[in-house]
VEXPAZA-194111 format. One record per residue (C-alpha): residue in one letter; x, y, z; residue number from 0. Coordinates in nm, 4 decimals, always signed. Example, Ala and Ser with C-alpha at 12.3 -4.5 7.8 and 13.67 -1.06 7.14 Angstrom:
BEGIN
[site "A", [+1.2300, -0.4500, +0.7800], 0],
[site "S", [+1.3670, -0.1060, +0.7140], 1],
! end
This chain:
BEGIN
[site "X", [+2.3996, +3.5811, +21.8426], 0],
[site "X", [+2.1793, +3.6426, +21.5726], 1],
[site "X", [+1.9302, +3.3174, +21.4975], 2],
[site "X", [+1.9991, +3.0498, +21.2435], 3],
[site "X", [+1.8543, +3.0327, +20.8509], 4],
[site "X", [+1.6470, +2.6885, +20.8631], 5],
[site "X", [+1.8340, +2.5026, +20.6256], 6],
[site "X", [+1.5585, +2.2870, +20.4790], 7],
[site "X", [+1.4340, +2.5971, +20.3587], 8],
[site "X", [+1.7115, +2.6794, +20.1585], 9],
[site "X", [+1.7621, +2.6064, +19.7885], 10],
[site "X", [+2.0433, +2.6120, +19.4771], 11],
[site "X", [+1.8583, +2.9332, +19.3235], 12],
[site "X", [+1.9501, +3.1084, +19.6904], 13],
[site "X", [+2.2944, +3.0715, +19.6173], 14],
[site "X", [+2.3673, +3.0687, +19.2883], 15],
[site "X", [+2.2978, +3.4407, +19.2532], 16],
[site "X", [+2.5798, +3.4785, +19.5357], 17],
[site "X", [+2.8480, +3.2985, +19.3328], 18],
[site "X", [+3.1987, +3.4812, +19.3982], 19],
[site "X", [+3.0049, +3.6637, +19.6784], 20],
[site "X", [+3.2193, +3.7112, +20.0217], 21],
[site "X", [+3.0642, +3.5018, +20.3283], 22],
[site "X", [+3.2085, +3.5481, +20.7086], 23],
[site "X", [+3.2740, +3.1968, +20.8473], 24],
[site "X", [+3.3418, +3.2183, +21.2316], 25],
[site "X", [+3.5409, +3.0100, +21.4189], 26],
[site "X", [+3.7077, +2.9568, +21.7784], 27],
[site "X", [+4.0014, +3.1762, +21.6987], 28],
[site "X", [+3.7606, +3.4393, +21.4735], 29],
[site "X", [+3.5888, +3.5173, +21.1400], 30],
[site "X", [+3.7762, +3.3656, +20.8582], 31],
[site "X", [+3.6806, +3.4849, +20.5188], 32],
[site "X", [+3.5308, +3.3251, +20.2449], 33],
[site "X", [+3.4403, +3.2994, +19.8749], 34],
[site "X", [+3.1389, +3.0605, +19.6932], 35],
[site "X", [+3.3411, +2.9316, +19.4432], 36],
[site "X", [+3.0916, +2.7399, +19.2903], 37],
[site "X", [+2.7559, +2.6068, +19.3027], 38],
[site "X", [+2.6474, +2.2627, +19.1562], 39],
[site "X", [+2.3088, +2.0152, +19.1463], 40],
[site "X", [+2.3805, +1.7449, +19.3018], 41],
[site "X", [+2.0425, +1.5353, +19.2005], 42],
[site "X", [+1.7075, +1.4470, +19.3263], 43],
[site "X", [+1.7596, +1.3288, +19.6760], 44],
[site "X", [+1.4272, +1.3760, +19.7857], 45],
[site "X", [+1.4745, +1.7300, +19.9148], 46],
[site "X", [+1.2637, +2.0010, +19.8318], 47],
[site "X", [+1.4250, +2.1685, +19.5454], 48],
[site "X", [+1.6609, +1.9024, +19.5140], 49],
[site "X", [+2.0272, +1.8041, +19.6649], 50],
[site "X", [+2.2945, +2.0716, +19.5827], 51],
[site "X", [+2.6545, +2.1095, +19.6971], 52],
[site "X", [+2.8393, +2.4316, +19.7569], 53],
[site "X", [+3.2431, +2.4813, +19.7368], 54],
[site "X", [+3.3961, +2.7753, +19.9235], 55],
[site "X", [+3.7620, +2.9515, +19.9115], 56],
[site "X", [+3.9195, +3.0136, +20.2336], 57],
[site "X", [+4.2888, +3.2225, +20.2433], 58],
[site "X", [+4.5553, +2.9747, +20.2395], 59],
[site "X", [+4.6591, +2.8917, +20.5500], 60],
[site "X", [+4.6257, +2.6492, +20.8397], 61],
[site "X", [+4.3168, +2.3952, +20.7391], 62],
[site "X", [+3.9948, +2.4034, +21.0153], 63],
[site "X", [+3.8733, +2.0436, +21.0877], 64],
[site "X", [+3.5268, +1.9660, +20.9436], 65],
[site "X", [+3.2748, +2.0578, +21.1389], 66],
[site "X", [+2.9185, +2.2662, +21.1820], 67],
[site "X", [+3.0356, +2.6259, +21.1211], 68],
[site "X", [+2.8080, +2.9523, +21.1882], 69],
[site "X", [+2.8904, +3.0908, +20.8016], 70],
[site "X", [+2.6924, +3.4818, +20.7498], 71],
[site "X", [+2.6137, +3.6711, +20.4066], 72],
[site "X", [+2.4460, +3.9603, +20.4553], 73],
[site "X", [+2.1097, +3.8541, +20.2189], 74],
[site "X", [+2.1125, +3.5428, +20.3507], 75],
[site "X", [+2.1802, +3.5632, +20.7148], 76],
[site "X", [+2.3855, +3.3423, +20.9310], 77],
[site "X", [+2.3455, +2.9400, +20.8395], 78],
[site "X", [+2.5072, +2.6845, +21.0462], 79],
[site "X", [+2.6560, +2.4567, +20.7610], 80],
[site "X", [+2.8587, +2.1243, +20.8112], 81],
[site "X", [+3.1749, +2.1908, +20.6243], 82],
[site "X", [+3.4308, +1.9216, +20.5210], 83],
[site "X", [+3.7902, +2.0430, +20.3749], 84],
[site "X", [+3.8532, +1.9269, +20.0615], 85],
[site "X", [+4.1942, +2.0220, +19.9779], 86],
[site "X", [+4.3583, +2.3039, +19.7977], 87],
[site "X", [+4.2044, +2.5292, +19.5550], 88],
[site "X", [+4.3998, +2.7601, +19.3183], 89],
[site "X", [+4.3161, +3.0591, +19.5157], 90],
[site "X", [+4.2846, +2.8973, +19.9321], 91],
[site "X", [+4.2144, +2.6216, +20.1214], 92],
[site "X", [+3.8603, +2.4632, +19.9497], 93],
[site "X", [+3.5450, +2.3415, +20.1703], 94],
[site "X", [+3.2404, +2.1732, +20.0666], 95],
[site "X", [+2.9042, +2.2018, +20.2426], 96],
[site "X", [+2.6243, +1.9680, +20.0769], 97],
[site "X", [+2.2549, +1.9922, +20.0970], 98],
[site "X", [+2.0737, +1.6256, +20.0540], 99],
! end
C-alpha cells in the first residue's frame, strides 16, 4: 500500500482546484467511487491555513459507517480521511470529512 499524504500539510487551495474531480475511496468490500462536491472555509481554528470542510458524492446505495477511510486522487495521493455520512445528496449518498 502506497504511504499516506500527512494531513496537517494539506490545505483548502489543494482541493478546491479538484472540485467535481473523481476520488477512489476504498473500503472492506472495495473501491467505491467518489465526487468533491464542494469545498468550504470553515474558519480560523488555529490550523495552518485555516479549518476547511470537504463534502463528497458517493453512488446511491447502501450507506458506509463513519470511519477513517484510505480516499486516492491521482495529484494528491492517497489520504486517510475520517468521514461521517451526512445524508442524501441529489446525486448519492453525501460524506463530510473536516480539517480543524
Amino acid at each position: 500500500m502506497a504511504s499516506s499524504v500527512d494531513l496537517a500539510t494539506l490545505h483548502i487551495d489543494d482541493f478546491t482546484a479538484h472540485k467535481d474531480a473523481a476520488f477512489d475511496m476504498q473500503t472492506a468490500n472495495g473501491v467505491v467511487p467518489l465526487r468533491l462536491a464542494k469545498v468550504d472555509a470553515a474558519g480560523n481554528s488555529g490550523r495552518q491555513g485555516g479549518a476547511f470542510s470537504l463534502l463528497f458524492a458517493a453512488p446511491k446505495g447502501p450507506w458506509l459507517p463513519q470511519a477513517i477511510y484510505p480516499v486516492t486522487h491521482p495529484r494528491l495521493g492517497t489520504m486517510e480521511i475520517f468521514l461521517v455520512p451526512i445524508g442524501p445528496l441529489a446525486d448519492g449518498n453525501g460524506y463530510q470529512a473536516i480539517f480543524t
